[in-house]
C-alpha positions as CSV (number, residue, x, y, z in Angstrom):
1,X,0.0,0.0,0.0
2,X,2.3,2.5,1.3
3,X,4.7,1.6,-2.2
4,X,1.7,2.1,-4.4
5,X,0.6,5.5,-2.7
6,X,4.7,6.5,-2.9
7,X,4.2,5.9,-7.1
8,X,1.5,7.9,-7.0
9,X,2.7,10.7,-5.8
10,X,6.1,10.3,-7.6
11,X,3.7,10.3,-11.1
12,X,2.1,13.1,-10.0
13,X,5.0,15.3,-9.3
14,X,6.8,14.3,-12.5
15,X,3.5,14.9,-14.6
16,X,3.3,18.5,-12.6
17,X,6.8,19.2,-12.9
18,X,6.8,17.9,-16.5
19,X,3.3,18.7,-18.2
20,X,3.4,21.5,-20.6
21,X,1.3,24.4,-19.7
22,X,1.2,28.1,-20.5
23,X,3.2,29.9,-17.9
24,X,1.3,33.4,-16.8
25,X,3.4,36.4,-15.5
26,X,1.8,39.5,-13.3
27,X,1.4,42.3,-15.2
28,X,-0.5,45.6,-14.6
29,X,-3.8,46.5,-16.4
30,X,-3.4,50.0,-18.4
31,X,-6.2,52.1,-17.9
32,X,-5.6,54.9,-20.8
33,X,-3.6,58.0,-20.6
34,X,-3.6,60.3,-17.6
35,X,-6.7,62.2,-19.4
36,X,-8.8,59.3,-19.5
37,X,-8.1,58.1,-15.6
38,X,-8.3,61.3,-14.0
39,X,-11.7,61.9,-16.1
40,X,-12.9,58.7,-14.3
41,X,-11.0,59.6,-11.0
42,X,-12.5,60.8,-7.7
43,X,-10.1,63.3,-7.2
44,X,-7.2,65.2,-8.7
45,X,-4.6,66.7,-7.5
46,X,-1.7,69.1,-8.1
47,X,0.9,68.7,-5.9
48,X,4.6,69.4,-5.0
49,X,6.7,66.7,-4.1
50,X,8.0,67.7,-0.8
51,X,10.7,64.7,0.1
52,X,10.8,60.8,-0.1
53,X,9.4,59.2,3.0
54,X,11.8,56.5,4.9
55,X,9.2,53.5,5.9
56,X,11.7,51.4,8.5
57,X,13.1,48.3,7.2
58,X,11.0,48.3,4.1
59,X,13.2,51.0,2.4
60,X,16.8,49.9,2.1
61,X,18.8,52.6,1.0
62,X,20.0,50.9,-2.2
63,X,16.1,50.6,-3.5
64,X,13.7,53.9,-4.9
65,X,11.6,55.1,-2.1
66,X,8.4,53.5,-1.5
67,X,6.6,56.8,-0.3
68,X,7.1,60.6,-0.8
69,X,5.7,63.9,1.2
70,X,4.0,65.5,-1.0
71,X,2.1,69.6,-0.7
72,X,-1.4,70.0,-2.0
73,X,-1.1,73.1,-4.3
74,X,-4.6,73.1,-5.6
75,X,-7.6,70.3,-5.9
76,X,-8.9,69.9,-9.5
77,X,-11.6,67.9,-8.9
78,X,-13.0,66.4,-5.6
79,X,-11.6,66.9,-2.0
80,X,-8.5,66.4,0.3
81,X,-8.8,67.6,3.4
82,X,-5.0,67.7,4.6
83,X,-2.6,70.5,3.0
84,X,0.1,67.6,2.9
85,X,-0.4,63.7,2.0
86,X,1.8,60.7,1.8
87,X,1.8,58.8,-2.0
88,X,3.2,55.7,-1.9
89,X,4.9,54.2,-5.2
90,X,5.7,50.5,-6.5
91,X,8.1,48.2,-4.0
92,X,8.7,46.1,-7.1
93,X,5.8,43.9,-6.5
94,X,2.8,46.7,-7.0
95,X,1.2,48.1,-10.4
96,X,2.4,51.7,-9.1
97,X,5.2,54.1,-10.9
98,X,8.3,53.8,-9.1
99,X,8.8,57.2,-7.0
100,X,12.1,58.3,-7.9
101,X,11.1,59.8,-11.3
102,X,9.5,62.1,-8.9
103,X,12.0,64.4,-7.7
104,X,11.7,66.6,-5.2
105,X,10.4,70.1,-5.6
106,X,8.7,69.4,-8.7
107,X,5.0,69.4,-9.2
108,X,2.9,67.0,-10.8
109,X,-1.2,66.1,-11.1
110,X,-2.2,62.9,-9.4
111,X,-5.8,61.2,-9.8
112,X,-7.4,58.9,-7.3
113,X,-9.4,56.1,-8.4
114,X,-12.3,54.1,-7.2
115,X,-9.9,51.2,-6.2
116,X,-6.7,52.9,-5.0
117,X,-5.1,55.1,-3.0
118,X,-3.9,58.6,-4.8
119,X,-2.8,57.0,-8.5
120,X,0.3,58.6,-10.1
């Protein structure tokens, strides 16, 4: 009993291991060009990228920064409450721009969706 169940499993591993199949990589859904998001966004933003924002352990200093400090200049469409907000970027394993092509000082529109935090 105990050799048949071993064969078993051993055929089923190989036949895992072994059967051709299509592999399937993550990839991020792209929703249009900034125009067509932020027309479907809750809110828009301008704002001025204030600094990067160190988050412990998760942000070695060799990687971009996961999160940035960033001033609301003006609020094109909907509401934000707080004159300053914290945007947070791709870690390498989210459908988010990376952060450092947002340097500081420089000013950019940001829209928020339906399903995510403020979209860059």
């Amino acid at each position: 009993m105990i050799k048949c169940f071993q064969l078993t499993l051993g055929a089923l591993l190989a036949a895992a291991v072994f059967w051709p199949s299509s592999a399937s990589a993550c990839s991020c859904a792209v929703e249009g060009s900034f125009e067509e998001v932020s027309s479907k966004a809750q809110t828009v933003i301008r704002a001025k990228v204030l600094d990067y924002v160190p988050v412990g352990d998760a942000q070695p200093q060799n990687l971009p920064p996961v999160a940035m400090s960033v001033e609301v200049l003006e609020q094109v469409k909907g509401k934000v409450e707080a004159k300053q907000i914290v945007l947070w970027g791709d870690n390498g394993m989210q459908c988010r721009p990376y952060l450092d092509q947002f340097l500081v000082g420089t000013e950019w529109l940001f829209a928020k969706g339906l399903q995510t935090s403020i979209a860059l």
